[in-house]
N, C-alpha and C positions, 0 to 999 in steps of 0.2 A: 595301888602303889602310893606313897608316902609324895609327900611335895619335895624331901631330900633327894630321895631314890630320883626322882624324874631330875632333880637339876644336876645329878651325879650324869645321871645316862646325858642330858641335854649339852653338858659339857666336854662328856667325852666325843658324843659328835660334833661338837663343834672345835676341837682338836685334832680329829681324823680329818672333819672338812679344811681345815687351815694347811695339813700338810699335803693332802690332796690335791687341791688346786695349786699349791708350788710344784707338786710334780705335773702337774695338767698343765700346767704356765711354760714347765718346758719340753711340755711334747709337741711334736710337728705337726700332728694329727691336729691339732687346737686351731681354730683361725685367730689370724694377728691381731685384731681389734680384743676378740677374747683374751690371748697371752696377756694382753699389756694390762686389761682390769685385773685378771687373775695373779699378776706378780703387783702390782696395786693392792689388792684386799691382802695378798698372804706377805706384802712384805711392811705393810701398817701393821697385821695381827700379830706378826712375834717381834716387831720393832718396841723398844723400850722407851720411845717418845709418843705419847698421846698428842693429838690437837685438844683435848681438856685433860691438862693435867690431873690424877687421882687423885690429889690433896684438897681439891676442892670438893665437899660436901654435897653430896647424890649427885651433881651434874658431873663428876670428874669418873663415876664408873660409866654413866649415859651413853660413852663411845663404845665402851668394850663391850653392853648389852644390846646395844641399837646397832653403831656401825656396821660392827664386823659381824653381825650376823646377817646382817643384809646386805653386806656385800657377799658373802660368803654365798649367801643363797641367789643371788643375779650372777653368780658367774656359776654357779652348778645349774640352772636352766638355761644356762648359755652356752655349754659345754656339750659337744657331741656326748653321749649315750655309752658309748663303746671308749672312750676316752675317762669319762668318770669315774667307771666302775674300772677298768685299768686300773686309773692311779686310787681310788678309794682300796683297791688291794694293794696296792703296791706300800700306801700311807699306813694301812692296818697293821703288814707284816714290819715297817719301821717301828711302828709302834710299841709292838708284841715284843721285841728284842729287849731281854735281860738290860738293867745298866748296871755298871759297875761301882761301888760303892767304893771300893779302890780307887780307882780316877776319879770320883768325887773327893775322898780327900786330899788325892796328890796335889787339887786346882786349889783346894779353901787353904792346904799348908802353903800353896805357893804365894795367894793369893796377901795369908798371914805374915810372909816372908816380906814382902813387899812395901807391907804398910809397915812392920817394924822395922825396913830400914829406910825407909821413908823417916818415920817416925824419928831414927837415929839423926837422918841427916839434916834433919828439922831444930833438933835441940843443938847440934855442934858446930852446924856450918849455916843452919839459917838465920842469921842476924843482921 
């Protein structure tokens, strides 16, 4: 296997893990000190604010390869057994589900929409 191949696969588990343990974070079966790391690591992993922001030079990816894969991995040896593989199905078949290219550009025209009349109301009314 190629060094791509493996950090394709490395990645996609650690995408199945991130949505996993969100569904493990809110199952009952979880004990309480687990839920709370577990909504902890999955709600830093698709949160859009780093504590090292990416614009700094190697140390700004450091969280997203060090962090969150070790947190990810203390709370799946933390996680009841029969709870894991639950949500690690349950995270796959989100996964697997078609998305729609449609709704992707209904959001980027609205998105478009926005900034141009942002943009309008910048040149006419912002002064």
């Amino acid at each position: 296997m190629s060094l791509i191949t493996n950090a394709k696969s490395w990645a996609r588990q650690i995408k199945r893990d991130v949505v996993a343990v969100y569904f493990a974070a809110r199952d009952l079966r979880t004990p309480p000190l687990v839920r709370v790391l577990a909504v902890l690591v999955a709600a830093y992993a698709l949160s859009p604010i780093d504590l090292i922001p990416d614009f700094i030079p190697i140390i700004g990816y450091l969280d997203d390869l060090l962090i969150v894969p070790l947190g990810l991995l203390l709370v799946v040896r933390l996680l009841p057994p029969e709870v894991l593989a639950a949500s690690r199905a349950r995270a796959a078949a989100v996964l697997e589900r078609p998305r729609s290219t449609i709704a992707a550009a209904v959001f980027i025209a609205l998105w478009l929409t926005a900034a141009a009349a942002f943009g309008y109301w910048l040149l006419h009314y912002g002064r």
